[in-house]
PDB file of N, CA, C and O in Angstrom:
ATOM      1  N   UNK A   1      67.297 109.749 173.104  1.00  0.00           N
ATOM      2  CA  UNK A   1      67.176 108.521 172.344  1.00  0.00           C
ATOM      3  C   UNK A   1      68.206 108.558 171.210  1.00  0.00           C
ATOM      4  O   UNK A   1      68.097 109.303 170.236  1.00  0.00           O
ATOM      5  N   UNK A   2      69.156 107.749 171.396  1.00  0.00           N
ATOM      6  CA  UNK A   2      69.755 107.421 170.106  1.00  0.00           C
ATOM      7  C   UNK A   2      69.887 107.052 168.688  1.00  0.00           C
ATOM      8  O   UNK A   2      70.331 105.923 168.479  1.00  0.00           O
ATOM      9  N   UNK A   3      69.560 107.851 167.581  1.00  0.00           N
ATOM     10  CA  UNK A   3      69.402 107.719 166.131  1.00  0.00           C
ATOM     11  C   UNK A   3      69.713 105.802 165.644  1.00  0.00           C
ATOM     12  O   UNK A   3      70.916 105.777 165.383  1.00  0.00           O
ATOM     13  N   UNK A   4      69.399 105.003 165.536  1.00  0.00           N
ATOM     14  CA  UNK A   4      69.218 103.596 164.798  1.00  0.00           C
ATOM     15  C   UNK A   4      69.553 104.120 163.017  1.00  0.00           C
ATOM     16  O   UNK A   4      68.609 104.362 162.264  1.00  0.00           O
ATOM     17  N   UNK A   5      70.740 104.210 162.644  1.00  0.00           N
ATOM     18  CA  UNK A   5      70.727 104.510 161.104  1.00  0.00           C
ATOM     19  C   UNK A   5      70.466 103.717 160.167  1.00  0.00           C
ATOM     20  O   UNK A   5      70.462 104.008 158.971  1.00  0.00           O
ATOM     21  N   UNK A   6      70.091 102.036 160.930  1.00  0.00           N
ATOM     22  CA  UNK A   6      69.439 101.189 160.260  1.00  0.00           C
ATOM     23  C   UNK A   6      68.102 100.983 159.893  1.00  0.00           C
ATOM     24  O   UNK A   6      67.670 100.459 158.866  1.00  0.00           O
ATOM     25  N   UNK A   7      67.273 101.627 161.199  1.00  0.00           N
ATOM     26  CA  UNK A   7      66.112 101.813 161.422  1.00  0.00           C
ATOM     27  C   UNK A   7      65.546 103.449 160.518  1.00  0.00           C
ATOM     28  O   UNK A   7      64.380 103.616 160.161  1.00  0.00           O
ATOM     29  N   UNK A   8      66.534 104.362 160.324  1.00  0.00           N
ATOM     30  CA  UNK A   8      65.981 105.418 159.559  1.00  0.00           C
ATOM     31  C   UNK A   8      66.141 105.179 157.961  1.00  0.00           C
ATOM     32  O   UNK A   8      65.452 105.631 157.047  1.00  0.00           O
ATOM     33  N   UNK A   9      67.116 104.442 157.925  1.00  0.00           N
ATOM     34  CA  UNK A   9      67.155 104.011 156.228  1.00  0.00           C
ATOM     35  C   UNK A   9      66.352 103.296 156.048  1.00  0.00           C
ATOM     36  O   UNK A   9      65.742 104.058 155.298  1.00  0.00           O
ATOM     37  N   UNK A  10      65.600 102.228 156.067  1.00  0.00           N
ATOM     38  CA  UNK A  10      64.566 101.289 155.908  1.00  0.00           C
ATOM     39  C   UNK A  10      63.026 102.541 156.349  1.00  0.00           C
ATOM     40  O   UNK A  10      62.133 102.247 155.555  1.00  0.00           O
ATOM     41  N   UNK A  11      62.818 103.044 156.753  1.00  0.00           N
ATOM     42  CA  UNK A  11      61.848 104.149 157.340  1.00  0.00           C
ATOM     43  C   UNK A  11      62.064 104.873 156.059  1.00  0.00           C
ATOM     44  O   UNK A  11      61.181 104.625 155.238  1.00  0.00           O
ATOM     45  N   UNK A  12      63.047 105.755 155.621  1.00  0.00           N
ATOM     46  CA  UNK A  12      63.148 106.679 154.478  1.00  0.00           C
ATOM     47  C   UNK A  12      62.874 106.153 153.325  1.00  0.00           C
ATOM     48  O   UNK A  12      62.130 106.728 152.530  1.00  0.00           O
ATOM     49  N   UNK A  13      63.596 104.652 152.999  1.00  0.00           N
ATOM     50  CA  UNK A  13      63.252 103.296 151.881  1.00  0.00           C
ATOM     51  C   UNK A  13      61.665 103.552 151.425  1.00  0.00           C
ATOM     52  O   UNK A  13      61.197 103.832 150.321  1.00  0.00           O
ATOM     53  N   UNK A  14      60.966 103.322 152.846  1.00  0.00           N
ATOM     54  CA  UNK A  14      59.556 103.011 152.466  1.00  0.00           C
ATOM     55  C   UNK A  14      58.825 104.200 152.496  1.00  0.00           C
ATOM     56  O   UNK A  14      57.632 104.039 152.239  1.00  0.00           O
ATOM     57  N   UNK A  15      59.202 105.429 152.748  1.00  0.00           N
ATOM     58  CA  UNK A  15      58.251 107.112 152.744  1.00  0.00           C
ATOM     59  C   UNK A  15      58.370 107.404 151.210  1.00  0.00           C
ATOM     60  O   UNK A  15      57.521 107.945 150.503  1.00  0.00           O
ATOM     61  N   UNK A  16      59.890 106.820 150.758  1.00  0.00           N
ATOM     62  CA  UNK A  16      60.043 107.640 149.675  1.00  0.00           C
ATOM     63  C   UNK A  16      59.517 106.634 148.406  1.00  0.00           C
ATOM     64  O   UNK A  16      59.834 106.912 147.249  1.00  0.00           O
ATOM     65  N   UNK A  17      58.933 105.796 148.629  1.00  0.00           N
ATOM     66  CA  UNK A  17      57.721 104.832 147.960  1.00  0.00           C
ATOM     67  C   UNK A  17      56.566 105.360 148.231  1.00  0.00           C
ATOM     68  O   UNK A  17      55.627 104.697 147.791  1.00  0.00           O
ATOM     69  N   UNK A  18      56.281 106.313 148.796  1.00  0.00           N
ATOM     70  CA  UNK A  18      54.781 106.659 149.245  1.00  0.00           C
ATOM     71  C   UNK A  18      54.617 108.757 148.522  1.00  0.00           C
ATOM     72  O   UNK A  18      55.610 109.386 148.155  1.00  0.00           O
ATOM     73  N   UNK A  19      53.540 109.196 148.521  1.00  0.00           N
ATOM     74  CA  UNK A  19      53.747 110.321 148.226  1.00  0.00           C
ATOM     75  C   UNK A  19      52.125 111.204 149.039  1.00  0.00           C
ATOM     76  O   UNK A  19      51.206 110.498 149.456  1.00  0.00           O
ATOM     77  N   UNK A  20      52.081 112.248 149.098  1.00  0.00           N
ATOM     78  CA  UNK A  20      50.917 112.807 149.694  1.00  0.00           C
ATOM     79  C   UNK A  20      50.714 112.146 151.289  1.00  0.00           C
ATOM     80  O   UNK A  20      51.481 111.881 152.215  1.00  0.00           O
ATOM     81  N   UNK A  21      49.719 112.074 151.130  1.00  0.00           N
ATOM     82  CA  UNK A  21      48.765 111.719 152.869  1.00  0.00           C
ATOM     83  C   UNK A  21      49.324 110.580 153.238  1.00  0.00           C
ATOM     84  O   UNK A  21      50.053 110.477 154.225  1.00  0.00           O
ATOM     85  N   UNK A  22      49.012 109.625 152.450  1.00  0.00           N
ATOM     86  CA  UNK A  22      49.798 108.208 152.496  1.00  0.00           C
ATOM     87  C   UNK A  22      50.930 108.645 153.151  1.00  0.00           C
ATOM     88  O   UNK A  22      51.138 108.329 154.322  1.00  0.00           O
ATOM     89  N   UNK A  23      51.599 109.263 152.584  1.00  0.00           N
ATOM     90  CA  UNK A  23      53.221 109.447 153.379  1.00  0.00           C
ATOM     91  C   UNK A  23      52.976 110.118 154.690  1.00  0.00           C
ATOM     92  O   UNK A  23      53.690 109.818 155.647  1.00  0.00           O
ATOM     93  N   UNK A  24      52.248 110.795 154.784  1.00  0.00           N
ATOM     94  CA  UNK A  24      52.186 111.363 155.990  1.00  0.00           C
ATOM     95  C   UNK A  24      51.373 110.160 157.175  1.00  0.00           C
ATOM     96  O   UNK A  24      51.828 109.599 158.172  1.00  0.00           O
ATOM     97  N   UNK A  25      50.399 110.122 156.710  1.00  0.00           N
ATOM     98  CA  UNK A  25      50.083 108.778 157.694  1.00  0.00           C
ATOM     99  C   UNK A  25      51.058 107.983 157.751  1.00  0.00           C
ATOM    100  O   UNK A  25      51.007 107.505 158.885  1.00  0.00           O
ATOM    101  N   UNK A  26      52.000 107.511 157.157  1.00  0.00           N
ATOM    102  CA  UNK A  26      52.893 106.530 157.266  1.00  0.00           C
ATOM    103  C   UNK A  26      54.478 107.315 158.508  1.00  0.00           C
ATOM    104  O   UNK A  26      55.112 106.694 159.361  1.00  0.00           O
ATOM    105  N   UNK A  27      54.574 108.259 158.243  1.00  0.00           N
ATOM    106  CA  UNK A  27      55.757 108.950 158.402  1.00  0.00           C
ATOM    107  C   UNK A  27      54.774 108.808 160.471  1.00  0.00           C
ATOM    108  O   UNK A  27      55.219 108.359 161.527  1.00  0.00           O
ATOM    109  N   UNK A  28      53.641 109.334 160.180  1.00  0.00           N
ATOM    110  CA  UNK A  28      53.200 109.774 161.887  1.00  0.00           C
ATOM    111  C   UNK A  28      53.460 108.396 162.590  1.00  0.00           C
ATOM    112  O   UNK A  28      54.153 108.303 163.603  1.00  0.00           O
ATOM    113  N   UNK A  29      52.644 106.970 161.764  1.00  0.00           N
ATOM    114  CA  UNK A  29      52.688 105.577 162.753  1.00  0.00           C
ATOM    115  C   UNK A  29      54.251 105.147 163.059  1.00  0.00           C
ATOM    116  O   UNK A  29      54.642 104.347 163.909  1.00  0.00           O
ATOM    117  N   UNK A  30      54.966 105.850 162.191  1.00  0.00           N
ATOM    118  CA  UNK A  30      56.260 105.526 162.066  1.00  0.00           C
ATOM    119  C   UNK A  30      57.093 106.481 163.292  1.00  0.00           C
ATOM    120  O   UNK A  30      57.975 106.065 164.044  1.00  0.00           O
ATOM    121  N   UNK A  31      56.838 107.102 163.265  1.00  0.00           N
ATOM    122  CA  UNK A  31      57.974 108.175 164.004  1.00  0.00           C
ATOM    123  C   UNK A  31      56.484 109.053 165.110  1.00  0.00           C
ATOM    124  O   UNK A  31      56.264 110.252 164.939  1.00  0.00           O
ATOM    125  N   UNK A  32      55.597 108.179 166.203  1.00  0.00           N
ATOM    126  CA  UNK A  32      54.980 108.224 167.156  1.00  0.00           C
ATOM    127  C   UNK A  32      55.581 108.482 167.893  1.00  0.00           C
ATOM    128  O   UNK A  32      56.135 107.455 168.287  1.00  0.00           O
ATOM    129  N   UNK A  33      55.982 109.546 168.585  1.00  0.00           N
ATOM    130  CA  UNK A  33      56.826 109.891 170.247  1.00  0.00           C
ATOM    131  C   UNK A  33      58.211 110.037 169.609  1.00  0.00           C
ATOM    132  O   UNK A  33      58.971 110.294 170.543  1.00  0.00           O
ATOM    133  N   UNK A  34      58.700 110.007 168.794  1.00  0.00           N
ATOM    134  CA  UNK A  34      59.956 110.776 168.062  1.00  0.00           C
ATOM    135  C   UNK A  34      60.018 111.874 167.280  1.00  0.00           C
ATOM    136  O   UNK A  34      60.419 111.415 166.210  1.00  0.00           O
ATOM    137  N   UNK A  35      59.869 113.061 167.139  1.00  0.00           N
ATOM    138  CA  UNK A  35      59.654 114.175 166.768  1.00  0.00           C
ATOM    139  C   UNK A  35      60.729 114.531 165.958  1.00  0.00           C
ATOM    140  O   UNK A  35      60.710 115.454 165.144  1.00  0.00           O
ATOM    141  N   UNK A  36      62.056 113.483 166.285  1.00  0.00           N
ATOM    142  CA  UNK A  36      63.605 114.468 165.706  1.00  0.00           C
ATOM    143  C   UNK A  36      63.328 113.506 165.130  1.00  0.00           C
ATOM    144  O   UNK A  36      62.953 113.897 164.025  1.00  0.00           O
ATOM    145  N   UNK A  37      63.263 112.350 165.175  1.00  0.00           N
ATOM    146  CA  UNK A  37      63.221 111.439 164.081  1.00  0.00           C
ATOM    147  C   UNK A  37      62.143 112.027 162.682  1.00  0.00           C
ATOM    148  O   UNK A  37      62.508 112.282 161.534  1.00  0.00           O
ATOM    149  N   UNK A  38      61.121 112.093 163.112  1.00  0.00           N
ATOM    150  CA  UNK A  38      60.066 112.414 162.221  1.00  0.00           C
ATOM    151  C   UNK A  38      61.158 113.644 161.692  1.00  0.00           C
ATOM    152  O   UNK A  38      61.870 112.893 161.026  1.00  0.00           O
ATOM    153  N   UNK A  39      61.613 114.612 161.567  1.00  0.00           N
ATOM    154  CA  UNK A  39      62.269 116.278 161.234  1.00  0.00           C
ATOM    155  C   UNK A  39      63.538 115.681 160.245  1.00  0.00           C
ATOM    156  O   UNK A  39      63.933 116.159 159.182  1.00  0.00           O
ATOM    157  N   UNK A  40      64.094 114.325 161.055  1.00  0.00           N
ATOM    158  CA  UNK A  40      65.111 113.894 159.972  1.00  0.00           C
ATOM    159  C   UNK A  40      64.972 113.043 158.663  1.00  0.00           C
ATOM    160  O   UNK A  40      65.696 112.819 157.692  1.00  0.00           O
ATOM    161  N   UNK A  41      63.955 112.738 158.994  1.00  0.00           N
ATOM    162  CA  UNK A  41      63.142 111.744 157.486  1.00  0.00           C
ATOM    163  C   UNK A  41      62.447 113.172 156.720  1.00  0.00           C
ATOM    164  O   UNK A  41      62.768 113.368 155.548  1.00  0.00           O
ATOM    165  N   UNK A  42      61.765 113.878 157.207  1.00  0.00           N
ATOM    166  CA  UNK A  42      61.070 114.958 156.278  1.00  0.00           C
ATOM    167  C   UNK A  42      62.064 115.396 155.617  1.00  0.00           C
ATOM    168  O   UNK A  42      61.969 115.401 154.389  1.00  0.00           O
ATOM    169  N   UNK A  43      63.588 116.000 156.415  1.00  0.00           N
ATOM    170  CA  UNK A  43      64.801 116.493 155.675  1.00  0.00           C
ATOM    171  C   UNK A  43      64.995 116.024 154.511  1.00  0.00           C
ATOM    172  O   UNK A  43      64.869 116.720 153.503  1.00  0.00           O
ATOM    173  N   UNK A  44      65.514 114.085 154.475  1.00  0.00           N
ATOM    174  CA  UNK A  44      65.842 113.449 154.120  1.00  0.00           C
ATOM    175  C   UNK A  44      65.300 113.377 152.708  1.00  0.00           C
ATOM    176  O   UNK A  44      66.032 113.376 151.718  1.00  0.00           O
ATOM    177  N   UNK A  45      63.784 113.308 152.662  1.00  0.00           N
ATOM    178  CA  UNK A  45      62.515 113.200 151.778  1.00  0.00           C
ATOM    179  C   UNK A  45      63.025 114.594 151.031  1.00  0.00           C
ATOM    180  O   UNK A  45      63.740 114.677 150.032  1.00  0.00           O
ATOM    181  N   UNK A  46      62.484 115.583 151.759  1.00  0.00           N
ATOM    182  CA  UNK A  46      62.669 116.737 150.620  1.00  0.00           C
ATOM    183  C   UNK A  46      63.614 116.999 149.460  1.00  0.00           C
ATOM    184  O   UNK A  46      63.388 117.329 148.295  1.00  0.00           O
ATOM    185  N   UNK A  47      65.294 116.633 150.448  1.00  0.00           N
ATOM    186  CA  UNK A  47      66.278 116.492 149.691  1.00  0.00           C
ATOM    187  C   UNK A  47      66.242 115.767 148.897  1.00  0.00           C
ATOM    188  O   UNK A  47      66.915 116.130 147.932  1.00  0.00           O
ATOM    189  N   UNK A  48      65.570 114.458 148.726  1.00  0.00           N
ATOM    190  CA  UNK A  48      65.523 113.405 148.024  1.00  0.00           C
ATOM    191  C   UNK A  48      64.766 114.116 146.804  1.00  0.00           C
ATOM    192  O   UNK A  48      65.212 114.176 145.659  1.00  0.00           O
ATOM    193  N   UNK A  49      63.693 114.579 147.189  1.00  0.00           N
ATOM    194  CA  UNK A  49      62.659 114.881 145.556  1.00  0.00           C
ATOM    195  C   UNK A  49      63.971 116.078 145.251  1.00  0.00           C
ATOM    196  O   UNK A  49      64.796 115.743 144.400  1.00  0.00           O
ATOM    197  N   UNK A  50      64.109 117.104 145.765  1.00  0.00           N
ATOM    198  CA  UNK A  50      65.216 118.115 145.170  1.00  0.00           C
ATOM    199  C   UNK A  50      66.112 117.805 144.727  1.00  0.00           C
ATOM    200  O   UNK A  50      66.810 118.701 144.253  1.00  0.00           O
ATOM    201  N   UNK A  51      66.599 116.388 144.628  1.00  0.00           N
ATOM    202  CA  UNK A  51      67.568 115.916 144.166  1.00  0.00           C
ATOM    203  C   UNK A  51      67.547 115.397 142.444  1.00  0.00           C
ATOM    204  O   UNK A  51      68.313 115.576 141.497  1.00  0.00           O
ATOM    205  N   UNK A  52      66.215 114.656 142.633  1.00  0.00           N
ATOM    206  CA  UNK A  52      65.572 113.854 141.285  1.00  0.00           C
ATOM    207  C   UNK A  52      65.000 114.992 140.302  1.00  0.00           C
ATOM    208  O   UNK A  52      64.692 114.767 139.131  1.00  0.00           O
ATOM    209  N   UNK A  53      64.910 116.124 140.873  1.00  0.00           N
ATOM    210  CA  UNK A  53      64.536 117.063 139.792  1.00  0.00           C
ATOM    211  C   UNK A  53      65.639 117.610 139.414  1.00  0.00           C
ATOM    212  O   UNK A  53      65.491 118.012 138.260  1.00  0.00           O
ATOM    213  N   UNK A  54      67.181 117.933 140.002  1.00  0.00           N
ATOM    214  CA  UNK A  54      68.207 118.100 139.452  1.00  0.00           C
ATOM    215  C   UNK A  54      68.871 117.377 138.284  1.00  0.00           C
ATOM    216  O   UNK A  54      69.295 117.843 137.226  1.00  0.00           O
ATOM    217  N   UNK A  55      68.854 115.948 138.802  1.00  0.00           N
ATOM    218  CA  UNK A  55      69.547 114.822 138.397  1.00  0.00           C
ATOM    219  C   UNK A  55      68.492 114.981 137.005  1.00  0.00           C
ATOM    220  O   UNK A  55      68.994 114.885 135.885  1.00  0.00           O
ATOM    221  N   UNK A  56      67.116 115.211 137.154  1.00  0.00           N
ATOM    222  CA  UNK A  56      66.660 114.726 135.423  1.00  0.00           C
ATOM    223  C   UNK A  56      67.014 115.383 134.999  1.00  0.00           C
ATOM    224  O   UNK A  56      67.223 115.061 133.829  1.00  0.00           O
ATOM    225  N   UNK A  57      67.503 117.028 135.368  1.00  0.00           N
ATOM    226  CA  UNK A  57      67.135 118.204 134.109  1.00  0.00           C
ATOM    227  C   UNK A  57      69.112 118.169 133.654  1.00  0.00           C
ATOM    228  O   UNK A  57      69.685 118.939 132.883  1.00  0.00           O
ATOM    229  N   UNK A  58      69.602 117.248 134.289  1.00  0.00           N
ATOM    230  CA  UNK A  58      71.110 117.243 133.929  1.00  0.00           C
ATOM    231  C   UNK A  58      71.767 116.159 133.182  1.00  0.00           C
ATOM    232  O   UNK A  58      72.926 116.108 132.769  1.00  0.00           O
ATOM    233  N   UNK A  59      70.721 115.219 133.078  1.00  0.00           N
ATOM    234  CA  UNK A  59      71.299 114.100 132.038  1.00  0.00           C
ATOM    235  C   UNK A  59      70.603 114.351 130.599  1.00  0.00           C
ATOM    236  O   UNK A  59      69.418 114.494 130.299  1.00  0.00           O
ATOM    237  N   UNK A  60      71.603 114.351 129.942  1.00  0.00           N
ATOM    238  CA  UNK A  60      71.980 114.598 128.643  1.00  0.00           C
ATOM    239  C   UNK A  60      70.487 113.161 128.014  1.00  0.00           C
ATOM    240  O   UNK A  60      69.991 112.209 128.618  1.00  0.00           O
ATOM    241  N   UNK A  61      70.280 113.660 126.732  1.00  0.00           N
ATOM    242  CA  UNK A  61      69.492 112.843 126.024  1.00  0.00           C
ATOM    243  C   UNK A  61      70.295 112.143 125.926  1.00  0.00           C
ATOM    244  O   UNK A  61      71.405 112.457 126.357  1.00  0.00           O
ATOM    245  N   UNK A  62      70.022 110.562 125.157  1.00  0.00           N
ATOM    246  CA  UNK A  62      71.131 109.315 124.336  1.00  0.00           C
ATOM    247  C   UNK A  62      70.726 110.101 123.119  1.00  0.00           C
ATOM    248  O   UNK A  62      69.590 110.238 122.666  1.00  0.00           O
ATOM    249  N   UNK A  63      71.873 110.596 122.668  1.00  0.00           N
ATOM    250  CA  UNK A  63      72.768 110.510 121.272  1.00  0.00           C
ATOM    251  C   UNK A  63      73.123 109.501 120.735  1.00  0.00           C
ATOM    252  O   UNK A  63      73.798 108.656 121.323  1.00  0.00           O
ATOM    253  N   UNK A  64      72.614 109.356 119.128  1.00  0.00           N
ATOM    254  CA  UNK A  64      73.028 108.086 118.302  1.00  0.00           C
ATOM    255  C   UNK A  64      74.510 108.394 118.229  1.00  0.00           C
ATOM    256  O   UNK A  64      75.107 109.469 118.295  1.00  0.00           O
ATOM    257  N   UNK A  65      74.930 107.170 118.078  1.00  0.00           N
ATOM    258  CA  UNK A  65      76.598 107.415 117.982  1.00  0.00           C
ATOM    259  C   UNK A  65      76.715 106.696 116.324  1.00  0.00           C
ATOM    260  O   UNK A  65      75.735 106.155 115.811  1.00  0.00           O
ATOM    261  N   UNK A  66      77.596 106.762 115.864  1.00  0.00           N
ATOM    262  CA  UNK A  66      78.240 106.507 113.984  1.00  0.00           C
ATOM    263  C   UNK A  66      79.147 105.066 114.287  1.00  0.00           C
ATOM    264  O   UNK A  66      80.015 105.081 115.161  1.00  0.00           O
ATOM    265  N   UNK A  67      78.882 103.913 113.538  1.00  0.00           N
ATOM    266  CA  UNK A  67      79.121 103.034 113.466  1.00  0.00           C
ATOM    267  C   UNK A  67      79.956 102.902 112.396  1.00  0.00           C
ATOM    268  O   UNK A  67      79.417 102.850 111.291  1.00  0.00           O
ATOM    269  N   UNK A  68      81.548 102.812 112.483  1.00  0.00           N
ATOM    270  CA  UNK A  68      82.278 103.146 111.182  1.00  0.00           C
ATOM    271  C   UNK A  68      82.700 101.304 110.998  1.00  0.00           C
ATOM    272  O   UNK A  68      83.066 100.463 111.818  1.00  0.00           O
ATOM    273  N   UNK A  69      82.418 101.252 109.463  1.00  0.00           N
ATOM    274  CA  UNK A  69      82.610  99.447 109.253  1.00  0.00           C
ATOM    275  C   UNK A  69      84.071  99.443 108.549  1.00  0.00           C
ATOM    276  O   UNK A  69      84.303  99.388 107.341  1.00  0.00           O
ATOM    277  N   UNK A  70      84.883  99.506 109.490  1.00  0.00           N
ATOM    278  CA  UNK A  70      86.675  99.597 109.129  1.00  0.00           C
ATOM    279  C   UNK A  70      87.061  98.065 108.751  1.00  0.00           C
ATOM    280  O   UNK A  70      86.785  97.161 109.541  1.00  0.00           O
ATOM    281  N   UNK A  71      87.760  97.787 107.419  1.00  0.00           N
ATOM    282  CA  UNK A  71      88.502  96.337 107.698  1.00  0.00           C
ATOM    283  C   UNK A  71      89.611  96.269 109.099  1.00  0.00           C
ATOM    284  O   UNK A  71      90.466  97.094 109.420  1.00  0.00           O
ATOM    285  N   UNK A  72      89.325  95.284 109.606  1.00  0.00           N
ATOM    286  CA  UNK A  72      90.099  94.702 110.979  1.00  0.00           C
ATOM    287  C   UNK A  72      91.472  94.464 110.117  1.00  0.00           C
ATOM    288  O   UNK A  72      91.763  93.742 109.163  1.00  0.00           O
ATOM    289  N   UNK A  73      92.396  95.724 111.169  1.00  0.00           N
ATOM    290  CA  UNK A  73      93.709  95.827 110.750  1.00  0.00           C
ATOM    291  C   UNK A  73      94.855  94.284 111.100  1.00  0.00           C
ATOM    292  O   UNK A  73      94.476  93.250 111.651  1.00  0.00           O
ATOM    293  N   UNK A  74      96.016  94.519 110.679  1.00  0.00           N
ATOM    294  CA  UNK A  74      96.252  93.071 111.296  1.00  0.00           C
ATOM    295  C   UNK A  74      97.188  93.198 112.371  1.00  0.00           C
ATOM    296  O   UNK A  74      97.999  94.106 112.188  1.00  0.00           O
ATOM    297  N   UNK A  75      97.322  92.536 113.474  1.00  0.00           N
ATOM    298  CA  UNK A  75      97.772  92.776 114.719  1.00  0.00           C
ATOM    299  C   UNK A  75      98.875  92.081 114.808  1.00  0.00           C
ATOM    300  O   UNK A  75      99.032  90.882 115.040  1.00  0.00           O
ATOM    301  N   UNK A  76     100.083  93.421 114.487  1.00  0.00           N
ATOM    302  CA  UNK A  76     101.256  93.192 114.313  1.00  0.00           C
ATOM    303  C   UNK A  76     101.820  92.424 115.609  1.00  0.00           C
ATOM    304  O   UNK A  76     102.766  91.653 115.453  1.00  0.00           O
ATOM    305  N   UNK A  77     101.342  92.587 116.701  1.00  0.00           N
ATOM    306  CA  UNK A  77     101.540  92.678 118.206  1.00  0.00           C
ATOM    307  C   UNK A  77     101.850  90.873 118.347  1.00  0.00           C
ATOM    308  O   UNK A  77     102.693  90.415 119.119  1.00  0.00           O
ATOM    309  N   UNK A  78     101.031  90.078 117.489  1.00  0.00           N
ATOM    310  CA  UNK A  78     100.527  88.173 117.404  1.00  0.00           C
ATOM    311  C   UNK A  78     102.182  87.803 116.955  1.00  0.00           C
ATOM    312  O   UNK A  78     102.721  87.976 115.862  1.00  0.00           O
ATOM    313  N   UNK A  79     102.826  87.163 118.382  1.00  0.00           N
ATOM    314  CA  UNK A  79     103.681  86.353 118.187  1.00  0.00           C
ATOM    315  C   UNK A  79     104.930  87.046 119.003  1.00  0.00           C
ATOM    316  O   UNK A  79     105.926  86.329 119.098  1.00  0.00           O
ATOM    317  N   UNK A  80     104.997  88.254 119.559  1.00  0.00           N
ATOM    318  CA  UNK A  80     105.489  89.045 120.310  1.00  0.00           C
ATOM    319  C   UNK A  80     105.822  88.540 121.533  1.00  0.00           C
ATOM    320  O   UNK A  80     104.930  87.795 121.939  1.00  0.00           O
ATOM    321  N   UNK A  81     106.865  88.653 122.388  1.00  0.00           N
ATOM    322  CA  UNK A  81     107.212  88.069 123.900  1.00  0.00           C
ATOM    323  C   UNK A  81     107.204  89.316 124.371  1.00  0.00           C
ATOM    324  O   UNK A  81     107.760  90.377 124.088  1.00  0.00           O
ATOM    325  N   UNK A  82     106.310  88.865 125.287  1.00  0.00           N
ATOM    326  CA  UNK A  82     106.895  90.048 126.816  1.00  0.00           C
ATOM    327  C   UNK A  82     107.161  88.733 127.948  1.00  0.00           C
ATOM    328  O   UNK A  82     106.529  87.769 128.381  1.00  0.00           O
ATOM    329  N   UNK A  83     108.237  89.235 128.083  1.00  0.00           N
ATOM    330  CA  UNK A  83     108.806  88.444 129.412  1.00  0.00           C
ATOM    331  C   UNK A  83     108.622  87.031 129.152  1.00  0.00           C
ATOM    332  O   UNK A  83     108.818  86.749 127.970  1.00  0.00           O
ATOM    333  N   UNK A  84     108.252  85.893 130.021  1.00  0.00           N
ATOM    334  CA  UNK A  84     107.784  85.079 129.736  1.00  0.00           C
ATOM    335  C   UNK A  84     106.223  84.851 129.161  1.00  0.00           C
ATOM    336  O   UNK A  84     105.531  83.886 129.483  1.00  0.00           O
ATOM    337  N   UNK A  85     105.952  85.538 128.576  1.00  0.00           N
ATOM    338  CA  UNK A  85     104.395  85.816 127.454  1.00  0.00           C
ATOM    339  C   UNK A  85     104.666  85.868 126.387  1.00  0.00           C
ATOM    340  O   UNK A  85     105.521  86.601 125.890  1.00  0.00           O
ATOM    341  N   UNK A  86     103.690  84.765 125.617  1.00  0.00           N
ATOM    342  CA  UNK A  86     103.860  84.952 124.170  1.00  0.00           C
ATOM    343  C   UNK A  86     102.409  85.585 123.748  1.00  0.00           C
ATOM    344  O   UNK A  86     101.356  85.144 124.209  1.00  0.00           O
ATOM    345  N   UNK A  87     102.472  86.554 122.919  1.00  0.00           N
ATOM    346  CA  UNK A  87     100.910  87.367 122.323  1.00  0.00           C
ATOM    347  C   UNK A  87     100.387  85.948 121.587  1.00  0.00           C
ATOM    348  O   UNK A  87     101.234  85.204 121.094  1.00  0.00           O
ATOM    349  N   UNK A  88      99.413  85.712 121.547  1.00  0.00           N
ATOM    350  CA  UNK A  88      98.709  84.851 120.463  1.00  0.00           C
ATOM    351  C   UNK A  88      97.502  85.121 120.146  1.00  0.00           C
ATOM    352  O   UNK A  88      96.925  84.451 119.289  1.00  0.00           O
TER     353      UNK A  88
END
């Protein structure tokens, strides 16, 4: 039987909305008489949570950043040609 990669993404979409038994009841009505199918969504799943526990413990907190209140210099650049462009 030939893999549907449309049919396993929409299948993985909705397991990985589900967690515990739920998922498992869902994963069995889903992948009935496909066994490799069922082995490639479990893959899929695991990697997925192993992934989200990487990804949190690697993003940085938000840091306040410093808001410096500079007078707006004057933009020597206003009135300048490039080519046929005038700065304005």
């Amino acid at each position: 039987m030939t893999p549907d990669p449309q049919r396993e993404a929409a299948l993985f979409q909705a397991a990985a909305q589900l967690t515990g038994p739920a998922r498992a009841t869902f994963l069995d009505g889903a992948c009935h008489g496909n066994p490799a199918l069922r082995q490639r969504l479990e893959a899929l799943l695991a990697a997925h949570e192993q992934s989200e526990g990487i990804l949190a413990e690697t993003v940085p907190a938000a840091v306040p950043t410093i808001r410096l209140n500079l007078p707006d210099a004057p933009d020597e650049a206003v009135g300048t040609t490039l080519g046929r462009y005038k700065l304005l």
